[in-house]
Residue, then its C-alpha position, 0 to 999 in steps of 0.5 A: x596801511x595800503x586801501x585795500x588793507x584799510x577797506x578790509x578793517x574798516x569794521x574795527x577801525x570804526x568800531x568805538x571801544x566804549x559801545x563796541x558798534x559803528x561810531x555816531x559823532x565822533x569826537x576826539x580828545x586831547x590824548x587823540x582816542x575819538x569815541x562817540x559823543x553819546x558814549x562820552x556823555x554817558x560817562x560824562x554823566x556817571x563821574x558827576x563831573x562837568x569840567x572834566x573827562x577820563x579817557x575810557x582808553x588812557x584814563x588821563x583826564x582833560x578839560x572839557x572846553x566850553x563850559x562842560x559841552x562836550x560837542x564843543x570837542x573836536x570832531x574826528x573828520x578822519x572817521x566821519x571819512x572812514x563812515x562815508x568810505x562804509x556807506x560806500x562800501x555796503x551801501x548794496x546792501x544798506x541804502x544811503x541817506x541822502x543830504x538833502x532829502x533824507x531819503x535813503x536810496x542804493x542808487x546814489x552819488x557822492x559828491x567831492x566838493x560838498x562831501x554828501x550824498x545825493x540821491x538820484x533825484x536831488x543830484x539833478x538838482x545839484x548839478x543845476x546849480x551853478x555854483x556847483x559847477x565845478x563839483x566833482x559827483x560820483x554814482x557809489x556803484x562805479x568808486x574804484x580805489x582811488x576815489x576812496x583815497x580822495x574821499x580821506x583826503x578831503x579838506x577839514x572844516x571849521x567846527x566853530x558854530x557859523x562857520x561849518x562849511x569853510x575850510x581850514x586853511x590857515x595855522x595860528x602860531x599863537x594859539x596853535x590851531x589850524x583855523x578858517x578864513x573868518x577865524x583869521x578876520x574875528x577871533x585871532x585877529x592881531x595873531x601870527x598865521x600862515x598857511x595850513x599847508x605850509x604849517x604842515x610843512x614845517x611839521x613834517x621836518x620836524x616829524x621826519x627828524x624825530x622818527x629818524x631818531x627813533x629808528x635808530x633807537x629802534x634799530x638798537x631794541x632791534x638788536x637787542x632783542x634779535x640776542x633775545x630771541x637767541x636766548x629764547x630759541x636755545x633756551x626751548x632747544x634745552x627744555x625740548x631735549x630735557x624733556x626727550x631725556x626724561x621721556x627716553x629714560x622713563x620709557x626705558x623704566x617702564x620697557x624694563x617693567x613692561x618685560x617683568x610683566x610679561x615674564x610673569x605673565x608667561x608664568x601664569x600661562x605656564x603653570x595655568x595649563x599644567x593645572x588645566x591639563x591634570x583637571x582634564x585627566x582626573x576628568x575622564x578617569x572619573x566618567x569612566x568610573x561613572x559610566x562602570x557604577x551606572x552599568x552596574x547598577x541597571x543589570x542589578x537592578x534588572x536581576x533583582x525584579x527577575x530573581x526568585x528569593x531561592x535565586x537572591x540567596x544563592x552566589x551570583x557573580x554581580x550581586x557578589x561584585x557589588x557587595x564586595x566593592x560596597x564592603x571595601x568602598x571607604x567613606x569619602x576616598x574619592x577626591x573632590x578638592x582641586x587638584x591643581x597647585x594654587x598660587x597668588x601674585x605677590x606684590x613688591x611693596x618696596x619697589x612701589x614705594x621706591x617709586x611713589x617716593x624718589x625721583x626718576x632723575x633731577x635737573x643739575x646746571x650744566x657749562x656744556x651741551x649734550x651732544x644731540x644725535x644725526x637721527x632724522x625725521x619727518x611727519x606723517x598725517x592722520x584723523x584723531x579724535x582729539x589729538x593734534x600736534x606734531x610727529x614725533x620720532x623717537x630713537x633712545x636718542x633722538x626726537x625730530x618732527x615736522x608737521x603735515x596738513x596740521x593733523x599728526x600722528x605719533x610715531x614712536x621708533x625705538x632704536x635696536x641696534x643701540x645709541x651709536x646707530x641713526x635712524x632715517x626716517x623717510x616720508x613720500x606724500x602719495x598725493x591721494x591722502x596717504x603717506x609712505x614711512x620708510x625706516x632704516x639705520x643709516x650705517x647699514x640701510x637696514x630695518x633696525x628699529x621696531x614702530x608703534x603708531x599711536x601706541x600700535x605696533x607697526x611691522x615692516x617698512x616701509x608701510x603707509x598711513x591715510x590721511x583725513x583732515x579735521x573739519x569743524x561743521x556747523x549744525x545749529x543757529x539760533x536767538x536771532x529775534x531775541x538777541x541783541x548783541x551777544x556777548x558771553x555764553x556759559x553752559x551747565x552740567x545740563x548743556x543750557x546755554x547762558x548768553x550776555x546781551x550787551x544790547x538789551x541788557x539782559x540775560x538769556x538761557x536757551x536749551x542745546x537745541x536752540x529753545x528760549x528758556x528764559x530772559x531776566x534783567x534789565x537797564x540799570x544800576x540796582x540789583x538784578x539790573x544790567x549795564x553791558x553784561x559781557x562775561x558770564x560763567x555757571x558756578x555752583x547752579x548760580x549765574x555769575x556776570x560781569x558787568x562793563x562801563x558804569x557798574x564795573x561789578x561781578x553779580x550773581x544770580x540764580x538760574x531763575x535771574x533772582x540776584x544774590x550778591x555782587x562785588x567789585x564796583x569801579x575803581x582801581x583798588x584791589x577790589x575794585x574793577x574798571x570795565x571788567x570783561x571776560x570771567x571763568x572759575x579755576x579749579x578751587x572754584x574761584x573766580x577769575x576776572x579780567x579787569x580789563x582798563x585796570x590792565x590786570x587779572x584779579x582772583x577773587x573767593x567764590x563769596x567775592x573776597x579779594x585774593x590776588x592778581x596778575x599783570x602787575x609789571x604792566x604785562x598787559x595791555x587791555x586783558x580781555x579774558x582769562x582761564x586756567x588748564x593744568x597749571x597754567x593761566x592763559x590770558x587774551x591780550x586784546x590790544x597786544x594781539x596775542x595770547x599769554x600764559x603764565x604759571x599758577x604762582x603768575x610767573x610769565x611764562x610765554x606768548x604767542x601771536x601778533x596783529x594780522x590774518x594769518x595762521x597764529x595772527x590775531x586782530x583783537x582776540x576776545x575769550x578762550x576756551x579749552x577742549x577736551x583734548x586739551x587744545x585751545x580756542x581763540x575768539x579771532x573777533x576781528x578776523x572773524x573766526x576761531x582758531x585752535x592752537x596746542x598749549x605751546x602755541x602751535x596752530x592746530x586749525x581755525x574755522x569760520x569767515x566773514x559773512x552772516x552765512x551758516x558757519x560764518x561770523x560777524x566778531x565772534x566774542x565768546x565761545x564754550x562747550x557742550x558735553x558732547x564736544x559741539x562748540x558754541x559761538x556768540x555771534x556779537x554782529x549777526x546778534x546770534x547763537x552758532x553750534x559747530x560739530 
């Protein structure tokens, strides 16, 4: 690792994974893991053992030397280094501690001999001295990157009380330690020595010789899994075009139902306006007889108020009409029911069941290849809400895509001129946002095919799509003067915000709005108490929690922090657990919990009984989370630096990342979650960001950097979701509450 990579990761480097924060005294053991001396008295204290210590990391247990004193362990000088490298490097911002005076002051100098900071005061006065004229002391402010390499170069010294401050510089062949100048003269009085350098020599070769070796035997695992890979790649090339064949054919299914549909649609129409045509003509003939009646009726009317009663009797052609109409006018002639054809649709009952109950194809292994089609194509961008993923071009033979600016759209050709006529499609980027398709049979160079984008039909080519990229915004920050350190965060039907605080050893429920609710918990073992709470999930109006370090059990708790009951405890039989992490409910409403140094992932019934577990086959290095989509099961691998999933039944299915900081690179991701457009987001916590990814692993976008800005993290550990698609963030470093838009 160069200095600058080194400079850039000194946060984890000197993170201990028992305490999660900066190391204070770090003491290493025997298998090489280095943890604080306070985090190894605490579990020291826990086991009720004296002479001897698991390893938190590898679970081997050693001897504690000097009677059960675990300061009598060696001191990791190579992280006492690293520390001395951070005060450097922050110390704009952190003063640094001078000594000899133990005051703290920005304007420091370190000096290379004596491996201390000096204030500016006490550095006249430690170079007045006269055995120290041959130190070497520089002001923090002018360390360029060699002197940070000079500092991890410094001699180690003698952790053998008296002698602190000589230098090793001799190697006992018998006893097989590097030891100082009065160790030679006292306790290995009589052994063979030689020089540490020349020891170290000697090593080397030897080390040299053994890595040789192990190249070669790595060269062999290379290539073996270089034939893997193959096999991997062809075997996804097969899934993809299995899948292009049973979207093809169901498309073609449902294009033939579609155009029943609108035939019968059509007859509808048809037989809709005969009927609405013979209602309008019955219509008017019936005003105009309405119209006659009433004019009748006023002249009637008019010659019955003006006649005499020898007038009424004698013939009148009105009153006579009139009458006469009366007397032929039969009871109920007139029509008053519909004089349109009625009719329903009746459904086929056989082809829907047909189709409820058979398959529309089936999987038969085959010896050779379908052939693939010469049909191109390249992708397009455009903002969609929820939707991400590749550009898809579809020929009734052919799918190929490519991928702009993350943000796709789909395109759907379907071919018109048959199976043996290729598509080309061409993409111009118009560099201003927007993109030109252009579409045409290859033989011919004409339009052949007829484009939906996103399910809309498109017409003419070519024809052009604007582009808008995706952005993630943060709106809210909050709970910097009642956290800690946060580490989980759950949110309910009613968006309250739960969050585990590992460094107060309590819980938190806040409003969506950043609003402190409640607080509940404290340090302890009894019921209702707390040793570094991490994950937590809402479950049927309750809290559940899980607990890391001595408890390694699962609470739970009502919303008014009242406890109910609890499980696990430490251990590693089925229901025992051992620094359990991350939690979340499957959709039976079981729990799942990541048992973290048990290296598995255990279910467990909603009352707390055992199920079953995955990871069995080592899979697993350190699970830190786990949840279900669908019918899978994704887990986050913190040591491993990727994500896994697997199918319901545990069946591995895939991974995806590795140790970096690029796009699909992960430097110890932490929990997960999924959005409501299916995508999922990763807690990148020692890349200090979030990123977004497809259920195949394809990287979507990322958010978030390092700093204590609005929109910046410090280990981003735990994320949920809101009902209303905002994101939020435990900020473990910056001990806050982030809100993205």
């Amino acid at each position: 690792m160069d200095i600058q990579t080194l400079l850039n990761n000194l946060h984890e480097e000197l993170s201990c994974s028992v305490c999660m924060s900066k190391y204070i005294d770090p003491k290493q053991l025997p298998c090489l893991h280095s943890f604080c001396l306070h985090c190894l008295n605490g579990i020291q204290r826990t086991s009720g053992r004296r002479d001897k210590i698991a390893c938190p990391e590898c679970r081997q247990e050693f001897k504690v030397p000097d009677k059960g004193n675990l300061a009598a362990l060696p001191t990791n000088f190579r992280i006492n280094s690293l520390l001395d490298v951070l005060a450097i490097k922050e110390c704009s911002t952190t003063r640094v501690k001078c000594g000899n005076c133990d005051n703290r002051s920005k304007e420091s100098h370190y000096c290379f001999q004596c491996c201390a900071f000096w204030c500016g005061e006490c550095i006249t006065f430690h170079n007045g001295m006269k055995a120290n004229k041959d130190h070497y002391a520089l002001a923090l402010e002018d360390f360029q990157d060699h002197d940070y390499e000079n500092i991890l170069k410094r001699p180690a010294f003698c952790g053998i009380p008296g002698h602190e401050k000589k230098e090793k510089e001799f190697f006992c062949n018998s006893c097989e330690v590097a030891i100082c100048n009065a160790c030679a003269l006292t306790n290995h009085e009589g052994h063979g020595k030689i020089l540490l350098e020349q020891a170290a020599d000697e090593r080397k070769l030897r080390v040299k010789s053994a890595i040789e070796s192990q190249r070669k035997r790595a060269l062999t695992k290379r290539s073996k899994i270089t034939k893997l890979d193959k096999y991997h790649n062809e075997v996804q090339e097969q899934a993809a075009r299995l899948k292009r064949n049973v979207q093809e054919y169901a498309d073609s299914i449902h294009a033939a139902i579609e155009t029943k549909k609108l035939e019968i649609f059509d007859d509808v129409e048809r037989r809709t306006k005969a009927s609405l045509q013979e209602i309008g003509k019955q219509k008017e003939d019936f005003e105009e007889q309405a119209r006659r009646y009433e004019s009748e009726i006023e002249d009637t009317e008019t010659l019955l108020k003006r006649s005499t009663s020898a007038q009424l009797i004698q013939p009148n052609e009105l009153m006579d009409k009139i009458l006469k109409e009366e007397k032929n006018q039969e009871e109920g002639s007139d029509r008053d029911d519909c004089p349109c054809q009625k009719f329903d649709f009746v459904k086929n009952h056989k082809l829907f069941d047909l189709v409820s109950v058979e398959q529309i194809g089936s999987l038969e292994e085959s010896q050779t290849r379908a052939q693939q089609s010469s049909a191109d194509g390249k992708g397009i961008s455009e903002a969609i809400v929820g939707l991400k993923g590749h550009l898809v071009v579809t020929t009734r033979n052919e799918k190929c895509h490519q991928c702009y600016n993350n943000d796709c759209v789909t395109l759907e050709i379907s071919n018109r001129q048959g199976d043996n006529c290729a598509v080309e499609v061409q993409v111009q980027d118009n560099k201003d946002g927007t993109y030109k398709i252009k579409y045409f049979a290859k033989e011919t160079g004409t339009c052949c095919a007829s484009v939906k984008v996103n399910g809309e039909h498109i017409r003419g080519s070519p024809f052009e799509v604007q582009v808008t990229p995706r952005q993630f915004r943060p709106v809210l920050s909050f709970g910097e003067q009642i956290l800690k350190k946060p580490w989980g965060v759950a949110v309910n039907e009613q968006d309250e915000i739960a969050v585990s605080d590992i460094g107060n050893h309590k819980i938190h429920l806040f409003k969506s709005d950043g609003t402190h609710i409640k607080s509940f918990g404290k340090h302890g073992t009894q019921h209702g108490e707390f040793d570094w709470p991490c994950g937590i999930v809402f479950h049927g109006g309750n809290i559940i929690v899980a607990e890391q370090s001595k408890n390694s059990r699962i609470q739970e708790l009502n919303r008014q922090g009242d406890y109910l009951r609890n499980f696990g405890g430490k251990g590693s039989l089925d229901h025992q657990l051992d620094f359990p992490t991350g939690l979340s409910i499957a959709s039976d409403g079981n729990i799942i919990v990541a048992d973290r140094k048990n290296k598995l992932i255990k279910i467990f019934s909603a009352d707390g009984q055992f199920l079953h577990k995955l990871g069995t086959k080592g899979c697993f290095t350190e699970p830190y989370h786990c949840i279900q989509h669908d019918n899978y099961l994704i887990v986050s691998d913190y040591r491993d630096h990727s994500v896994k999933l697997f199918d319901r039944e545990g069946n591995f299915l895939y991974k995806f990342g590795k140790k970096g900081n690029a796009d699909r690179e992960f430097n110890s991701p932490h929990c997960l979650s999924m959005d409501k457009a299916g995508h999922l987001m990763v807690c990148d916590t020692y890349n200090h960001r979030i990123q977004v990814f497809d259920l195949s692993g394809k990287f979507v976008a990322k958010f978030g950097t390092t700093g204590s800005g609005m929109g910046e993290f410090d280990r981003p550990v735990s994320v949920a979701l809101l009902s209303d698609d905002k994101i939020v963030v435990s900020d473990f470093g910056n001990s806050r509450i982030q809100i993205f838009d």
